[in-house]
C-alpha positions in Angstrom: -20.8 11.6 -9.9 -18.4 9.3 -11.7 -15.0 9.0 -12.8 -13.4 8.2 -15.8 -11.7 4.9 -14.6 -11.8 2.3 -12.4 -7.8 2.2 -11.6 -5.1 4.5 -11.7 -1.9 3.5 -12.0 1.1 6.1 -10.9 3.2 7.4 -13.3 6.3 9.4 -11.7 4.6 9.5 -8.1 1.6 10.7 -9.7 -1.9 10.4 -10.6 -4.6 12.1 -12.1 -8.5 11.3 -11.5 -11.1 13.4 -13.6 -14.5 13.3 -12.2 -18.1 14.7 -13.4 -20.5 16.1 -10.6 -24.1 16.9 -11.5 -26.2 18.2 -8.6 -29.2 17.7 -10.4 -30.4 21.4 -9.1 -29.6 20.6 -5.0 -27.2 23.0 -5.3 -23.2 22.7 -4.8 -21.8 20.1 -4.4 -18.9 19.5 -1.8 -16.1 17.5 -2.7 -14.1 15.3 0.2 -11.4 12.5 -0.3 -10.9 9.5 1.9 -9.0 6.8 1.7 -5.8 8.0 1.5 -2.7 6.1 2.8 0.2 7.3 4.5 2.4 9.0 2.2 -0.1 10.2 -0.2 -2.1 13.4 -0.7 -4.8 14.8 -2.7 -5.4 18.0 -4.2 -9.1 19.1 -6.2 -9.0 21.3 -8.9 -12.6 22.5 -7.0 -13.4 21.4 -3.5 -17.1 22.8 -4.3 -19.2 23.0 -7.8 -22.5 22.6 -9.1 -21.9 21.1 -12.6 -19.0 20.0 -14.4 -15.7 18.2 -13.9 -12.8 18.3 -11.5 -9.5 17.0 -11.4 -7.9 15.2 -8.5 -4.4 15.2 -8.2 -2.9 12.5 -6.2 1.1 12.7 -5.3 2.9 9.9 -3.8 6.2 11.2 -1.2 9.6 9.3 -1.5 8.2 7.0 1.7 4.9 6.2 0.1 4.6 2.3 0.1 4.0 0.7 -3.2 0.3 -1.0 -3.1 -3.2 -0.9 -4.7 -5.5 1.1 -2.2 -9.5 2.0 -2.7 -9.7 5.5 -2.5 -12.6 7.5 -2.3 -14.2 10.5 -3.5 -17.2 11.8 -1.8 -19.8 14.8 -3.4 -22.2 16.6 -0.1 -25.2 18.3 -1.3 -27.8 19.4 1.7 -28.6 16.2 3.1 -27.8 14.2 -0.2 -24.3 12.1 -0.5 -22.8 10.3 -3.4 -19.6 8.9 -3.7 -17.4 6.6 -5.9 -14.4 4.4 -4.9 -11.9 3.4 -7.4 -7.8 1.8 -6.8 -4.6 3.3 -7.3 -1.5 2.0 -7.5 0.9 3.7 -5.7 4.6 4.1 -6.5 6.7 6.6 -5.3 8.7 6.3 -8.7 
């Protein structure tokens, strides 16, 4: 699984994360987000796939503090777990 940057800067309270997931025939692939700080949500495109790429929406409320955070996004297959970490930029502007 990777994503197609390392940071993410918000652009009117939002970002958008796109994200390739290859299960490399375990079968699908469940998608989780952590990381999040207060204020903030998330929202997949797909929570589950086998192949191909998903978007992650991620929203900043009016009482979201501004600051860099590591957030990360986690793919469960069976027994097998991948995940990749990258920083946003939050602003509630």
């Amino acid at each position: 699984m990777n994503v197609d940057s390392n940071v993410y800067t918000m652009s009117a309270a939002k970002a958008v994360v796109t994200a390739r997931v290859n299960s490399f025939g375990y079968g699908p692939v469940n998608l989780q987000v952590s990381g999040l700080p207060s204020g903030v949500t998330a929202t997949l495109s797909q929570a589950t796939l086998t192949n191909g790429v998903v978007t992650l929406t991620l929203a900043a409320a009016p009482t979201a503090t501004t600051q860099k955070v590591p957030i990360t996004l986690w793919g469960v297959s069976g027994s097998r777990v991948h995940s990749v970490t990258f920083y946003v930029a939050v602003s509630a502007t």
